[in-house]
C-alpha positions as CSV (number, residue, x, y, z in Angstrom):
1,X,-14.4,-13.0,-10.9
2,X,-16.2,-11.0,-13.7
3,X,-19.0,-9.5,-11.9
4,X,-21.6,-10.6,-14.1
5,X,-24.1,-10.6,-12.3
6,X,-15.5,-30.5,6.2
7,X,-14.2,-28.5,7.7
8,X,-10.9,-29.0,10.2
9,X,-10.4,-27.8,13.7
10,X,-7.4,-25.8,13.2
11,X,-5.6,-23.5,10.1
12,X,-2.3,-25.6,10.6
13,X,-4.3,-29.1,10.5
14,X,-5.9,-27.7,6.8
15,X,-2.4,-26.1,5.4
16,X,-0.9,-29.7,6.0
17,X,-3.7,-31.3,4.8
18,X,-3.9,-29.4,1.8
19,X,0.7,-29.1,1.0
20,X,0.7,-32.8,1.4
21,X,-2.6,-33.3,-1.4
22,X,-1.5,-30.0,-3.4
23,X,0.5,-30.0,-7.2
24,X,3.0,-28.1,-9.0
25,X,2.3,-26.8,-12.4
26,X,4.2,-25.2,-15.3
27,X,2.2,-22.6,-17.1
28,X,0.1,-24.4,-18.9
29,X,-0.2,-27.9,-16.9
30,X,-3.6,-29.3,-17.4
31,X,-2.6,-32.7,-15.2
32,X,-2.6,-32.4,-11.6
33,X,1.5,-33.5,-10.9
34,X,2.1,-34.0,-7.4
35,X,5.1,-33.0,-5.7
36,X,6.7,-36.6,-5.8
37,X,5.5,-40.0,-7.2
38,X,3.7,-40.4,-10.2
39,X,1.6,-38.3,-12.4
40,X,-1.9,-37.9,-11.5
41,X,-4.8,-36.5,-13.4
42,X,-7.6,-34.7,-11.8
43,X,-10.8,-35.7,-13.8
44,X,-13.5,-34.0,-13.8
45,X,-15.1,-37.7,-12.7
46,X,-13.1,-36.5,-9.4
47,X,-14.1,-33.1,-8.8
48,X,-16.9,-31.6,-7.6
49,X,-18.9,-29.1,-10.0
50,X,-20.3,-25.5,-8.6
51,X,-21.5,-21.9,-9.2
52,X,-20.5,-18.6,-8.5
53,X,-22.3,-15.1,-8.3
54,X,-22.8,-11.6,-7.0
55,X,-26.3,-12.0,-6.3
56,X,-28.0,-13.1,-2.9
57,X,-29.0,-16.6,-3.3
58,X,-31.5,-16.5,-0.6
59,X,-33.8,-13.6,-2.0
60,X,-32.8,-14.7,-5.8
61,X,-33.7,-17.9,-7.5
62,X,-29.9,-18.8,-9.2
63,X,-29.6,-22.1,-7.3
64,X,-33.1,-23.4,-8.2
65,X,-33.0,-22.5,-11.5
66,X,-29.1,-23.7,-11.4
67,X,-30.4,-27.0,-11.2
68,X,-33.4,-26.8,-13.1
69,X,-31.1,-25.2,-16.1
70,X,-27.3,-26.3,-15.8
71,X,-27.5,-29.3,-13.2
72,X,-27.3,-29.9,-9.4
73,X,-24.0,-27.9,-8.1
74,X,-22.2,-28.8,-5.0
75,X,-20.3,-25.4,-4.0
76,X,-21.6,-22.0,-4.1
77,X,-19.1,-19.1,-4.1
78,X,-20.2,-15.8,-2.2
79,X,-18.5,-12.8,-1.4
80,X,-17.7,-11.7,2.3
81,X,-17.0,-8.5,1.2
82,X,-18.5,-7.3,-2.2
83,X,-22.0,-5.1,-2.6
84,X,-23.9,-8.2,-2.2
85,X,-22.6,-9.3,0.8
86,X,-23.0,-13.2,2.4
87,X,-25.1,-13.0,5.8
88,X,-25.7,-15.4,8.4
89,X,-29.2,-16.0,6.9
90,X,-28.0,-16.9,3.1
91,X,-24.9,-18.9,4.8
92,X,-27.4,-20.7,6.6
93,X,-30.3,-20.4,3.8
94,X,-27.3,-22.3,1.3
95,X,-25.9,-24.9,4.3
96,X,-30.3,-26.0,4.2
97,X,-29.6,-26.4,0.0
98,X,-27.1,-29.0,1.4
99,X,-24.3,-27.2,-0.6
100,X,-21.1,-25.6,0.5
101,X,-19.9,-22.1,0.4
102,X,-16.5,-20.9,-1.6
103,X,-16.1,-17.9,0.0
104,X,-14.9,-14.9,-1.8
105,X,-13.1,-11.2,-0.8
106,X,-13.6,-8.2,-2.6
107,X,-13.1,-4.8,-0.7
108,X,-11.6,-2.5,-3.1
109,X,-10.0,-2.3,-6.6
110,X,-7.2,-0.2,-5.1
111,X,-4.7,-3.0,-3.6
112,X,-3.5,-0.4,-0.9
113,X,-2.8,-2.1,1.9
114,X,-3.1,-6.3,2.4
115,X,-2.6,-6.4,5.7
116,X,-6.3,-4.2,6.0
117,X,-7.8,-5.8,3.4
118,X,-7.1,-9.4,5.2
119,X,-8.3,-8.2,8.7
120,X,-11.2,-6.9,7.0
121,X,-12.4,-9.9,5.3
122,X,-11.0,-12.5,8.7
123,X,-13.2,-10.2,11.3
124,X,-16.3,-10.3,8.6
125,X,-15.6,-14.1,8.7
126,X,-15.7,-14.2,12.4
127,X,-19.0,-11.9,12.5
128,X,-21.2,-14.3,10.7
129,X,-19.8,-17.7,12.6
130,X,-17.0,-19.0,9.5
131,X,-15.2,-22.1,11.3
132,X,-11.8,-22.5,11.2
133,X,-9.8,-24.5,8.5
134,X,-11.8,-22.7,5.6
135,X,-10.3,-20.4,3.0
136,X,-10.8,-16.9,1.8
137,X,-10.1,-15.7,-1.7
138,X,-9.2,-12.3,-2.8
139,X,-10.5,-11.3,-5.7
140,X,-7.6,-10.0,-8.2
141,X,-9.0,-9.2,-11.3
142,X,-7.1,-8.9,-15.0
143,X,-7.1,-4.8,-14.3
144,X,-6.0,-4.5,-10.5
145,X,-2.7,-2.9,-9.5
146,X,-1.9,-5.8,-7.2
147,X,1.9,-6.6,-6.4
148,X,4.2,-8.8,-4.4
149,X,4.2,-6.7,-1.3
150,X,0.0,-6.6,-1.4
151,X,0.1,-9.8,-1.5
152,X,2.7,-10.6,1.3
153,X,0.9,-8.8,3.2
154,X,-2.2,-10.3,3.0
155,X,-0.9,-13.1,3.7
156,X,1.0,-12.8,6.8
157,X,-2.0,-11.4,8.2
158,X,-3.6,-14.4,7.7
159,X,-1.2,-16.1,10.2
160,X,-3.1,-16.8,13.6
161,X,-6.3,-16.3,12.2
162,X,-8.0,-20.1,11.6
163,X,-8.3,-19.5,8.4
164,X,-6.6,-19.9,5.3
165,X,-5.3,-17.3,3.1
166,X,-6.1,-17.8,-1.1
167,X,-6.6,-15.6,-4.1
168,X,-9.0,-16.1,-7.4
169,X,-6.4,-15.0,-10.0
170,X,-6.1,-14.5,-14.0
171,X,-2.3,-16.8,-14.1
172,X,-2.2,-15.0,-17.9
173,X,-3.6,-12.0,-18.0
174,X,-2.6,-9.0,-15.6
175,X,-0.9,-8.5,-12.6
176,X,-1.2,-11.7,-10.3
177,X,1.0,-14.1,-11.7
178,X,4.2,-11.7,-12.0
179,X,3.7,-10.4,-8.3
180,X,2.8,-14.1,-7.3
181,X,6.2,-15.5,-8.9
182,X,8.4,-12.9,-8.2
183,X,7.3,-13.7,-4.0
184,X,7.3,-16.9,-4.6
185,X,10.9,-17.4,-5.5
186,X,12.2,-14.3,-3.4
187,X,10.8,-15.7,-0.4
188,X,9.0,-19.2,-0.7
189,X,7.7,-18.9,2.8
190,X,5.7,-16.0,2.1
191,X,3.4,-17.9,0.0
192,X,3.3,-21.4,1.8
193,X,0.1,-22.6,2.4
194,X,-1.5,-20.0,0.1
195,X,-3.6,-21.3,-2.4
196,X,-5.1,-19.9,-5.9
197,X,-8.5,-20.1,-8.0
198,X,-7.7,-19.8,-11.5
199,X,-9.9,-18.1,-14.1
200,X,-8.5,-19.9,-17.1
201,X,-8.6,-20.9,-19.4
202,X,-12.1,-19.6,-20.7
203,X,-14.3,-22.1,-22.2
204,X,-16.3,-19.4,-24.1
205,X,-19.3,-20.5,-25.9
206,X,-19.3,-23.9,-24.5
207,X,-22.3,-25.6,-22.9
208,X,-22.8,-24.4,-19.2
209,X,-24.4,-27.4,-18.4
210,X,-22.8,-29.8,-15.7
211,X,-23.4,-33.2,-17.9
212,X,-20.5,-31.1,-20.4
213,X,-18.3,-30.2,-17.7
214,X,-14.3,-30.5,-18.5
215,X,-11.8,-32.4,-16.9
216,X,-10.0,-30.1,-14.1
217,X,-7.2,-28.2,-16.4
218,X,-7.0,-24.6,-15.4
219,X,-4.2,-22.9,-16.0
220,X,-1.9,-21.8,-13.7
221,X,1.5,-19.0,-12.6
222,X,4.6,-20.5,-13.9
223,X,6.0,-21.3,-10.5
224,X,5.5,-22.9,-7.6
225,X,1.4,-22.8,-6.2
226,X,-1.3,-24.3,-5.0
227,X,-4.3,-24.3,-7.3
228,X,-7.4,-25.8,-5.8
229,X,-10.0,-24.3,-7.9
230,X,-10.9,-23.4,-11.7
231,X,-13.3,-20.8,-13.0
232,X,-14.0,-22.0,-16.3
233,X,-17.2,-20.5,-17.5
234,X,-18.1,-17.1,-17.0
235,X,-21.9,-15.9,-17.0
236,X,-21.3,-13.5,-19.9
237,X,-19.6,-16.0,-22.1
238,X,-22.6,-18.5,-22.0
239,X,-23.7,-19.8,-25.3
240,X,-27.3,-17.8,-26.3
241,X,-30.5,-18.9,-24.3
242,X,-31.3,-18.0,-20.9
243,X,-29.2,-18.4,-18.1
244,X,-29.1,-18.7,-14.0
245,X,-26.7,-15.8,-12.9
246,X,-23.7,-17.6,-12.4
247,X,-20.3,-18.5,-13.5
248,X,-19.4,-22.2,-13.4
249,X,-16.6,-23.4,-11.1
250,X,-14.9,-27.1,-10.3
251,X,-12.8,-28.1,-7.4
252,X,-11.5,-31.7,-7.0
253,X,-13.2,-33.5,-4.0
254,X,-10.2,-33.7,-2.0
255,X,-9.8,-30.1,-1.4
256,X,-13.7,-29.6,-0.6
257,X,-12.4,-28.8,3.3
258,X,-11.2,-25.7,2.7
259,X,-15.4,-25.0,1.8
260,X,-17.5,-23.5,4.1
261,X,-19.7,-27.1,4.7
């Protein structure tokens, strides 16, 4: 996330939910391929269209001048953990917008330790009323020392907690993709259920509106994974003019449960 700037009843109802709807991608899959049967391809027709940001929503004006500028969005994503940090008031300020909350994790640059990054982020969660089923992603940006242990750890803390452990992730540049692999075939378990938000690729320059929207293509780690959501527009690559705060997101409908609705 460049920093420019329903629900189910249980964790293990939403991981099967979400395994038996996920894909598999090679590294530059564009199609959504399920597991078994035919090729599928997520259009943009099927997913829905959203924002991200750093800024509070509730004191700013991004999602009223989101629609008056780029179109309506359907998903807002808002960091648990960041310096602008989602409240009960602008979870509840957003839920009134009728839009759903992508909820995002950011406590350091450092990687140290996943299991006390997770906890972190899964007792903020608790604090301002998050239900059960919905997911969590850790920031990893193109610069962050992250690695294959971090992010076991992470994970198995997420284990018994209701909620579901995921990652916003660069599958090109940096770190994430290597340490994500390298788990991934050491130890498939360690990353079941876990799912991804890719940031490419980058459609620099191209119109932020939703009207122009793509088809859902991110790219994605050359193995195994689940990736549920696409960051494909990034406030600082906007065409000239003046812009709402935000980076532009999709997510197909059918994993809209793991939203905060």
């Amino acid at each position: 996330m460049a920093h420019s700037a329903a629900r189910v009843s249980s964790i293990a109802l939403a991981t099967m939910a979400l395994v038996a709807l996920s894909t598999t991608h090679t590294a530059r899959a564009a199609d959504v391929i399920p597991h078994r049967g035919a090729p599928q391809v997520a259009t943009s027709s099927g997913a829905w269209w959203g924002i991200d940001t750093v800024d509070n929503v509730q004191t700013g004006n991004d999602i009223a001048q989101t629609r008056t500028d780029l179109g309506a969005p359907q998903f807002v994503g808002r960091y648990l953990i960041y310096s602008s940090e989602l409240s009960t008031s602008e979870a509840r300020f957003i839920h009134q917008q009728r839009l759903s909350i992508l909820l995002l994790d950011d406590p350091n640059r450092a990687f140290t330790s996943g299991s006390t990054d997770a906890h972190q982020a899964i007792t903020r969660a608790i604090s301002i009323g998050v239900p059960h089923g919905v997911a969590v992603f850790r920031d990893v940006e193109t610069s962050d020392p992250i690695s294959s242990a971090y992010i076991a750890a992470y994970v198995a803390a997420f284990a018994g907690s209701g909620y579901v452990a995921a990652f916003y992730e660069n599958p090109i540049k940096g770190s994430f993709a290597g340490a994500y692999c390298s788990l991934a075939t050491s130890d498939p378990a360690a990353v079941r259920g876990v799912l991804l938000y890719s940031s490419e690729p980058e459609h620099t320059g191209s119109d932020p509106r939703r009207a122009a929207r793509p088809h859902f293509g991110p790219n994605v780690p050359g193995c195994v994974n689940h990736t549920v959501a696409w960051q494909y527009l990034e406030r600082g690559l906007f065409p000239p003019g003046t812009w709402p705060n935000v980076d532009i997101d999709e997510l197909p409908s059918r994993y809209s449960l793991v939203l905060w609705a």
